[in-house]
N, C-alpha and C positions, 0 to 999 in steps of 0.2 A: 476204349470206348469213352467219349467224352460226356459231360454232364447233362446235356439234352438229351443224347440217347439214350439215357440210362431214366430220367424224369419220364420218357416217352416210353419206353418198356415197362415203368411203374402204371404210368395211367393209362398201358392197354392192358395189363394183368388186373387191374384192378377193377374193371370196367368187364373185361370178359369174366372175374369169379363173382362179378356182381349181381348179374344178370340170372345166377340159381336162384337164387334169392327172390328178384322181381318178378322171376316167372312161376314160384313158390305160389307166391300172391295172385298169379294170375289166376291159375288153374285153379286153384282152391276157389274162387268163385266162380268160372265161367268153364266150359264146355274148352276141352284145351285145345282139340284138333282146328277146332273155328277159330278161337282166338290166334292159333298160331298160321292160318289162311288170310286173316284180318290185318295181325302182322306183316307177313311175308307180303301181302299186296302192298300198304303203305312204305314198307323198305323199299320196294322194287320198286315205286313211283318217283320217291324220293333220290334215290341211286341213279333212277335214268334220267331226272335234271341235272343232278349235278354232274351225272357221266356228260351230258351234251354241254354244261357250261364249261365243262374242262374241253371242250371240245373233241371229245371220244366219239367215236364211229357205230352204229347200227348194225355195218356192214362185219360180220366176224369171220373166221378162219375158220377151215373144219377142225383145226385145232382147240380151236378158242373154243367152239360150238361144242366139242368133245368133254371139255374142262365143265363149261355150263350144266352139259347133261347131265352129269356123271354127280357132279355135287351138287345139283339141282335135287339131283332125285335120291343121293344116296346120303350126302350130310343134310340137304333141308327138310325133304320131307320124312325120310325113314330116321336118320339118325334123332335130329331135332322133334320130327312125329312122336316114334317111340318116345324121347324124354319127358317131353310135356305129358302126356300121358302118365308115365311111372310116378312124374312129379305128382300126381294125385295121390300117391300114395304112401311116397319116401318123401322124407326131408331134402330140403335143398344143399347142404353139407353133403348127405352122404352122394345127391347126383352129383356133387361136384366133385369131390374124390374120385368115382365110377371116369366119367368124364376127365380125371388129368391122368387116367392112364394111356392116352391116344400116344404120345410120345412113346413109350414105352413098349406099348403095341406094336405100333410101328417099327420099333429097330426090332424087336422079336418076331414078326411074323416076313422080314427084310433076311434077322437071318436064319428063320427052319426053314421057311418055302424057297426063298429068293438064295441062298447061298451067298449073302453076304455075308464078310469076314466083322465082326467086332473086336474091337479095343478091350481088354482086361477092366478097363477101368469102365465101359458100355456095360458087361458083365456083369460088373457090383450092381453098379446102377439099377440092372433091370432088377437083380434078385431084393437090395433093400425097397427097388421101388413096390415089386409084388407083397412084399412082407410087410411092407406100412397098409394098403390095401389091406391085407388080410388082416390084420390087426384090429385095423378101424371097421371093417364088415362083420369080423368076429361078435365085439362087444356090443352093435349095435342089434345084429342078430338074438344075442340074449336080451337084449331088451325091447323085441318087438319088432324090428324091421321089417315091412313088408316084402317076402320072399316073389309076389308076383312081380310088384315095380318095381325090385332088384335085378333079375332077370330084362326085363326091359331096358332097363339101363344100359348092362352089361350087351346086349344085344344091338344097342343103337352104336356106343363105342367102337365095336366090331365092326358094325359097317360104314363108320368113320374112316377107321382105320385102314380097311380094303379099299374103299375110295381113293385114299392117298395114298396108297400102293399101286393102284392100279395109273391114277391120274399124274402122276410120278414124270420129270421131265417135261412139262407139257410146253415150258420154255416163257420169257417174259412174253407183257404185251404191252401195247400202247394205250391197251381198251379194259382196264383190270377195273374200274368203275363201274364199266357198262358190263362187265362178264358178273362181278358180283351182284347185280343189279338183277340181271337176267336170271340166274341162278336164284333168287328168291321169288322173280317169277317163274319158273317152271317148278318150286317148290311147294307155292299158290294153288298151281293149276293142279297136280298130281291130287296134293290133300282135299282137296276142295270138293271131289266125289265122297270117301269116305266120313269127311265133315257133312255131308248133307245126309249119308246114308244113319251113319251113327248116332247124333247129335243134333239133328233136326227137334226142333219145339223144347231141347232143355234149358231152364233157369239160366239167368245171369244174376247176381249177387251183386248190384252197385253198388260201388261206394267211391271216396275220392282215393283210398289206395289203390283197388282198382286199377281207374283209371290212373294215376300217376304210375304203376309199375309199368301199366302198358305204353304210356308216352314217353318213360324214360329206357322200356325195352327195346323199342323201337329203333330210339334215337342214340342210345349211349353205346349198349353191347353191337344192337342194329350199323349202325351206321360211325359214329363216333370211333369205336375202338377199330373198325376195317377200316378206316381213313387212314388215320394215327397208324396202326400197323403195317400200312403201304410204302408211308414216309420211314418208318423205321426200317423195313427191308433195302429199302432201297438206301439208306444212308450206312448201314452195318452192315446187308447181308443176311439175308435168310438164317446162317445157322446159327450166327451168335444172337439175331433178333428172336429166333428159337428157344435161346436158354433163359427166357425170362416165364416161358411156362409153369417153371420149377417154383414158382411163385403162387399158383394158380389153386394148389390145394388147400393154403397156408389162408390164403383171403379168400378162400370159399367157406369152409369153415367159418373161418373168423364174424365175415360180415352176415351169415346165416344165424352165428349166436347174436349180434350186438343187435339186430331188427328184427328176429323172428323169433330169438330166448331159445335158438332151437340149443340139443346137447353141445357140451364145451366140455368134458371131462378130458380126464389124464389121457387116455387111448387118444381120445379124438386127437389132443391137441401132440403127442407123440409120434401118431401114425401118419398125421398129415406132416409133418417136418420130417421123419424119413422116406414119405413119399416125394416129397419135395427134395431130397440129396437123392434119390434114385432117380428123379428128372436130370437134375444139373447135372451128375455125373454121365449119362446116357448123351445128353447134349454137348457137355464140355469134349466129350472123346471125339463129338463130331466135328468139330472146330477145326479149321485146319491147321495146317503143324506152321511153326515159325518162319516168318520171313514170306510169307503166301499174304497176296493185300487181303484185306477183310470185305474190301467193297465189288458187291455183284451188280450187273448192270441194275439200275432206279427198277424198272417192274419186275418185278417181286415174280416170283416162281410158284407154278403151284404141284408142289411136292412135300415130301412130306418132314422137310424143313420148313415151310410156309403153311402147311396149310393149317387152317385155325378153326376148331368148332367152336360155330356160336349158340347159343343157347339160351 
């Protein structure tokens, strides 16, 4: 892995554990299901210019159409739904934690349901990955975590994770601009009833954070980091562009304490670093063995080496 690719797996890990944070801010002043309809429509505007300036198609696959659905409605509106939501009530650390278990999920529910074989070393993996989890739920538990936007959390990951079990294979495309695009529109249109049934005539709380988390949630986790993660797949390969998730707990945390003062104790910062060796090792086992090229065709796969919850 040469020095680009590794700057470029830096600033989409950094950018995707950023975004708990921004969206912390969000919800804490505004109605979240709305704001995250507000979002998903100016993503999905923004996405389908640049999908037509790369010269991407309209016209999609019942495959393509399938991928859209599926993570339209199961990572944007319900996964994503439920977080913002929880966020009202947990910290953004601990959504992000909740949240870097998808990896992990993923090879475990791949191998109780699906009978696939893992690696000894996938194994460790899973097991230190749940014990950092539990570790950092533990302590925050005795200190008040909200068990209902816990639950939420845990429930949005889950249907992350089924998603990219289910959406598995789906194979490259030409149009991975215009599908993620589309995909934040049908994640618009889904919330968009709940949002008016729920959250009709509540406060909005101005200010310039505010508005600044939501113009850089937009545009960084939004848009930014699915850019950048496109090029990465395509230049390494899905699974090794995969093992930079292990990254994901480590700077959610992190950037949670340094702009929001949220907790930083011994647990936290412990729990998140063996969370973080139960990714790597879970991802490393997936990497293929020696002598196999690393490079997979340029559009990126949406499985569940690629697939990416954004938040």
């Amino acid at each position: 892995m040469d020095f680009k690719s590794i700057a470029m797996g830096l600033a989409f890990a950094l950018m995707w554990a950023s975004a708990f944070t921004s969206t912390r801010v969000i919800v804490v002043a505004a109605p979240p299901i709305t704001a995250l309809v507000i979002r998903f429509t100016l993503s999905a505007l923004i996405g389908i210019a640049l999908a037509r300036a790369m010269g991407q198609s309209w016209k999609l696959s019942r495959n393509e159409w399938r991928v859209v659905i599926i993570f339209g409605i199961m990572q944007n509106a319900l996964y994503l739904g439920l977080n913002w939501v929880a966020m009202r009530t947990i910290e953004a650390s601990a959504a992000a934690i909740i949240a870097s278990m998808m990896p992990l999920l993923v090879a475990l529910f791949g191998w109780v349901w699906l009978g696939e074989r893992l690696r000894p070393m996938a194994i460790l993996g899973l097991i230190l990955g749940m014990l950092g989890v539990g570790m950092v739920m533990g302590v925050r538990l005795q200190h008040g975590l909200d068990l209902y936007g816990t639950s939420l959390a845990l429930i949005a990951v889950v249907a992350l994770t089924i998603a990219t079990l289910v959406a598995r294979g789906a194979g490259g495309s030409r149009n991975m601009m215009m599908i993620v695009a589309m995909q934040m529109a049908v994640g618009a249109i889904v919330l968009a009833v709940p949002a008016a049934i729920t959250e009709w005539g509540q406060p909005i709380e101005w200010s310039w954070k505010l508005v600044f988390a939501f113009i850089y949630t937009v545009l960084a986790p939004g848009i930014a980091a699915t850019f950048i993660w496109f090029l990465l797949v395509g230049r390494i390969g899905a699974t090794r562009a995969a093992t930079f998730h292990f990254l994901s707990p480590i700077f959610g945390v992190t950037i949670a304490a340094l702009f929001l003062g949220e907790r930083f104790g011994l647990s936290d910062v412990l729990g998140a670093v063996i969370v973080a060796a139960g990714i790597l090792l879970v991802q490393v086992a997936r990497l293929p063995v020696s002598g196999v090229s690393p490079r997979q065709p340029a559009a990126p796969r949406h499985g569940p080496d690629s697939a990416r919850p954004n938040p």
